[in-house]
C-alpha positions in Angstrom: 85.9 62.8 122.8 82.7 64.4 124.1 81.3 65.7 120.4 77.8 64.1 120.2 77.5 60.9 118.2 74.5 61.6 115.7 73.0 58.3 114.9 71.2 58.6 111.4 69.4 56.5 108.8 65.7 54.9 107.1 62.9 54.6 109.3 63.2 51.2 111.5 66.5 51.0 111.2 67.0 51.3 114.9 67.9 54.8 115.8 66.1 54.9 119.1 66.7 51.6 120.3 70.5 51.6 119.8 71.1 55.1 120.4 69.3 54.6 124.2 71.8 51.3 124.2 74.8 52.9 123.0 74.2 55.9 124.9 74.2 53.7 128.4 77.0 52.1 127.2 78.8 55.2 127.1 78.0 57.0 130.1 76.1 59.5 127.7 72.6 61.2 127.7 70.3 60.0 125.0 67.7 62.7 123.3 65.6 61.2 120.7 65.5 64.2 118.1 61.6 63.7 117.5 60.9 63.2 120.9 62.3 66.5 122.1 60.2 68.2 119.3 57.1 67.2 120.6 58.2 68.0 124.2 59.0 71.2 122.6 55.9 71.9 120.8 53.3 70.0 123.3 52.0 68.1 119.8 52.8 64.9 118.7 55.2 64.7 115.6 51.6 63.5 113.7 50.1 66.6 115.1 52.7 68.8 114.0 52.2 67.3 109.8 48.7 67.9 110.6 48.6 71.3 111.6 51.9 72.2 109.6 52.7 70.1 107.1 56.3 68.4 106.5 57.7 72.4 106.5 56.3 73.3 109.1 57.9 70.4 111.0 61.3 70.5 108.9 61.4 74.1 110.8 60.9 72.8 113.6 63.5 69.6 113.7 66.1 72.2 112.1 65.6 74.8 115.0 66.0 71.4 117.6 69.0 70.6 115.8 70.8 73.5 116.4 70.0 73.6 120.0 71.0 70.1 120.3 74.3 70.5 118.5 75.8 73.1 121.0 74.9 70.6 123.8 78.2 67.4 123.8 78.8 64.4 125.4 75.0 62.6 124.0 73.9 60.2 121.9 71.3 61.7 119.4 68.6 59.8 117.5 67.7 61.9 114.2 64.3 61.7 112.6 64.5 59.9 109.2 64.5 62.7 107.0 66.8 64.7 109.5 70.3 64.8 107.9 68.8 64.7 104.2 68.9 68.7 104.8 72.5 70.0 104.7 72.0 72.8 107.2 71.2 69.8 109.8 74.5 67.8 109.0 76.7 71.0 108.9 74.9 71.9 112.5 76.2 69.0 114.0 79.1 68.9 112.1 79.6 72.7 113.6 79.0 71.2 117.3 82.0 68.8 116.5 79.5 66.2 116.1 79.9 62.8 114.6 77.3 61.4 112.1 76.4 57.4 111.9 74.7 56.1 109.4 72.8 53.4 110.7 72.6 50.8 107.6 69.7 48.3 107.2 68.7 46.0 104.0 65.4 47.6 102.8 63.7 44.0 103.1 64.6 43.8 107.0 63.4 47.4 107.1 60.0 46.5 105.1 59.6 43.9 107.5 60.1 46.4 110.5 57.3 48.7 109.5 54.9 46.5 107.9 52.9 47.4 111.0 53.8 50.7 111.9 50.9 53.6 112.3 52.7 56.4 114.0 54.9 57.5 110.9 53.2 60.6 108.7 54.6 59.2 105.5 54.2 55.9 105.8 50.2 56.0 106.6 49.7 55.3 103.1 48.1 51.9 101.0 50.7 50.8 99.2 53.2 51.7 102.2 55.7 48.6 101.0 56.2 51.0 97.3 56.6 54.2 99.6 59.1 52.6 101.8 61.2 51.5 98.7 60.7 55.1 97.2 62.1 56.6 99.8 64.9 53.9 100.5 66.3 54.2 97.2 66.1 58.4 97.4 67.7 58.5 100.6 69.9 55.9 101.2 72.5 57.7 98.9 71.9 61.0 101.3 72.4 59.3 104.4 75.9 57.9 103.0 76.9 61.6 102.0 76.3 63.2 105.7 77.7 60.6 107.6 80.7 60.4 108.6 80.9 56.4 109.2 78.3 53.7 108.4 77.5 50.8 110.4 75.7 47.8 109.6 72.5 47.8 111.7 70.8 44.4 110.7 71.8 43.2 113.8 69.8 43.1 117.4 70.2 46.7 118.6 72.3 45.3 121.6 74.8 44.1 119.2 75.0 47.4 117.0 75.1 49.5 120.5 77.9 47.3 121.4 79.9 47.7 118.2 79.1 51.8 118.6 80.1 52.2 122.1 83.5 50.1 121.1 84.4 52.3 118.4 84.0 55.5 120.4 85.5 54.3 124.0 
């Protein structure tokens, strides 16, 4: 199978650092979704809410989406808000992708971005209510676009382990 594997989920649940893992594991390329947007755009994804606003980058992640979806054989790393848009989850779906929800308890996820200053949505005072806001709103969406769900409390080398042994 050389459909892309679409790794998907909250914030700190360990997209990056298992789909890099999984992807070696696999003999696959890795593209970190947000990380080609900003190659893309020159701007950082901060830049981009800045100067944009969350639709302006939602445009912007879609349009990368599609691109990345016609490409096979990767490992892709969504943004956290990625597949909660349906035109995203049918693009992949399209490129004969396969979506993976990447499952973390929302107390091991608090405890993951207590510190964090790079995410847009989280650069808030009373981040620890956001993060459980927007676990409880999306948790059910990221069930509904993927295809399977994996538990991802684990060490990522454990969770790129169990990935890579599901699709080889």
């Amino acid at each position: 199978m050389d459909g892309n594997i679409v790794l998907c989920g909250f914030m700190g649940c360990g997209k990056t650092s298992v789909g890099k893992r999984a992807a070696k594991l696999m003999n696959r390329k890795f593209c970190d979704l947000d990380q080609y947007i900003e190659r893309k755009e020159g701007l950082k994804v901060s830049q981009i809410f800045e100067r944009f606003g969350e639709a302006g980058f939602r445009e912007r992640e879609a349009a990368a989406v599609r691109e990345i979806a016609e490409k096979t054989n990767m490992v892709v790393a969504c943004g956290g808000g990625t597949v909660l848009f349906p035109d995203n989850v049918q693009a992949f779906h399209a490129g004969k992708g396969t979506i993976l929800y990447l499952d973390v308890p929302l107390p091991a996820l608090q405890e993951r971005l207590k510190g964090d200053r790079k995410r847009p949505l989280l650069q808030k005072p009373n981040r620890r209510k956001v993060i459980a806001e927007l676990y409880e709103q999306r948790c059910p969406l990221y069930q509904a676009a993927a295809d399977l769900t994996v538990e991802a409390g684990a060490p990522a080398c454990v969770v790129a382990k169990r990935i890579a042994e599901a699709f080889l």
